[in-house]
C-alpha positions as CSV (number, residue, x, y, z in Angstrom):
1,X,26.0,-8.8,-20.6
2,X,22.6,-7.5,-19.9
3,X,22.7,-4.2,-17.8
4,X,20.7,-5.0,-14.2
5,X,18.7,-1.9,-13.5
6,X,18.3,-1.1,-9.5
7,X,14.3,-1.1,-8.5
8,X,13.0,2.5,-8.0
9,X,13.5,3.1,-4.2
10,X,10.0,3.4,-2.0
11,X,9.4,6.8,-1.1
12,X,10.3,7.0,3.2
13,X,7.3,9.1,4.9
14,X,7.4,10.2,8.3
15,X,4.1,10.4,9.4
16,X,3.0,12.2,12.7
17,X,-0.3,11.4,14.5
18,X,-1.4,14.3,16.8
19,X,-4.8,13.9,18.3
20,X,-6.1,16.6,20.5
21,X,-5.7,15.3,24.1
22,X,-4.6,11.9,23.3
23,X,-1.0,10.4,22.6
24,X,0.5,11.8,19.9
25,X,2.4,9.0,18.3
26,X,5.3,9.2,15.6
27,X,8.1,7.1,14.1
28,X,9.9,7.8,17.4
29,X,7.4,6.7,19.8
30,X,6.6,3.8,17.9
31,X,10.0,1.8,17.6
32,X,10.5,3.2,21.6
33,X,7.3,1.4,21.7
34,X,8.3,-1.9,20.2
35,X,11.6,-2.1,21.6
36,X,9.4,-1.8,25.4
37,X,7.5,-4.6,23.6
38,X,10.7,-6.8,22.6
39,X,12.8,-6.0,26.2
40,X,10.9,-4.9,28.6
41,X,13.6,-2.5,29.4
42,X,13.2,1.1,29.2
43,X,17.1,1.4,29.8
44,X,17.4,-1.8,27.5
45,X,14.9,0.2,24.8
46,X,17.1,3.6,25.1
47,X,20.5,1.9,24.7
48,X,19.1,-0.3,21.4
49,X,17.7,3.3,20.2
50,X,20.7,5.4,21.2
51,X,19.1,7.7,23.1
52,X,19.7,8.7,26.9
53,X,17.6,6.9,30.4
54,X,16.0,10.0,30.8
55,X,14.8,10.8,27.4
56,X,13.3,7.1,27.0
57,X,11.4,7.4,30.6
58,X,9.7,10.6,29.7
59,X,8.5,9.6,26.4
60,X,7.3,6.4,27.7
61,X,6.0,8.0,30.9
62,X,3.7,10.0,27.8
63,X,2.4,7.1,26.7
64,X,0.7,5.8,29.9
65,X,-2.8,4.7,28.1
66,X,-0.1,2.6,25.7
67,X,1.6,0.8,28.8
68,X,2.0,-0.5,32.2
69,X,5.2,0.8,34.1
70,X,6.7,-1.0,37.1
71,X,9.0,0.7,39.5
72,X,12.3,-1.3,40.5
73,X,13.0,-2.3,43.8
74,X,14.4,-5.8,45.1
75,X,12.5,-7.7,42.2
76,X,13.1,-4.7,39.7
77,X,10.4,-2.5,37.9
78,X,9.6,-2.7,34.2
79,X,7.6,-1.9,31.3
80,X,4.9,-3.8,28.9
81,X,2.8,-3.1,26.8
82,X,-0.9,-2.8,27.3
83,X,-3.3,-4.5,24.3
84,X,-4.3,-0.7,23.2
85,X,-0.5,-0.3,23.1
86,X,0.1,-3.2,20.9
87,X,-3.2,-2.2,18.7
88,X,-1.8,1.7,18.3
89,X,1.2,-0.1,16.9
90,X,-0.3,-1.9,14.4
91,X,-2.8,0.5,13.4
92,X,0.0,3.1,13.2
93,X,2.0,0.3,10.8
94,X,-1.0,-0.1,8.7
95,X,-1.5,3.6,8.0
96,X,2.1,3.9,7.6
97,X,1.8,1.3,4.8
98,X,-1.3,2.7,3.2
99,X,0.5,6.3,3.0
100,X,3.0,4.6,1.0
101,X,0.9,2.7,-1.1
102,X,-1.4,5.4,-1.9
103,X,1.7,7.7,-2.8
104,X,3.3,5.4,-5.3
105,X,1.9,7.1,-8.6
106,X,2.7,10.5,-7.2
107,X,6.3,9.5,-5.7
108,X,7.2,7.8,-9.0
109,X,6.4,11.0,-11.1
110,X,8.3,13.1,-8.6
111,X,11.1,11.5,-8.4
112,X,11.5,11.5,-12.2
113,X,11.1,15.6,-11.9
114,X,13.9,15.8,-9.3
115,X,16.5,13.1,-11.0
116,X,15.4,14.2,-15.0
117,X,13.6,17.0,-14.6
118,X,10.8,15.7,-17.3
């Protein structure tokens, strides 16, 4: 019986983008971001996340160049986001991917240090 070896797990990066007076943006922000996208809910966004109301409002009160909030009322508020929001999201995947990418050589050798340490 031929031994079935496990692939090599992708190194996990967190990456954090600070820019000076604009929207800092993180892994956080990011899925809060797409689950605005997906429900239109902040309160809908915050349960799916696990996090409180209050928590999920601030954060997306942040993030006002990234969307459009709605107060409720008798038709009830909501959230969506704005093109720049949906393009800081997919810019924000894209680096995310090229981070991994370009630290596939490195992460390999690394990891072979901390399991073997050769």
């Amino acid at each position: 019986m031929k031994r079935q070896t496990k692939p090599a797990p992708k190194p996990r990066l967190l990456l954090r983008i600070m820019c000076a007076g604009g929207t800092p943006l993180g892994p956080g922000r990011v899925e809060l971001l797409e689950l605005l996208e997906q429900t239109g809910s902040i309160s809908e966004a915050a349960r799916k996340m696990r996090i409180s109301y209050m928590k999920a409002w601030l954060l997306t009160k942040s993030m006002k160049p990234v969307v459009e909030i709605s107060r409720g009322g008798a038709r009830g508020g909501g959230v969506r986001l704005t093109e720049k929001g949906r393009r800081a999201i997919a810019l924000f995947r894209q680096m995310e991917n090229a981070s991994v990418a370009a630290c596939g050589p490195a992460w390999i050798k690394l990891r072979r240090l901390l399991l073997n340490g050769t």
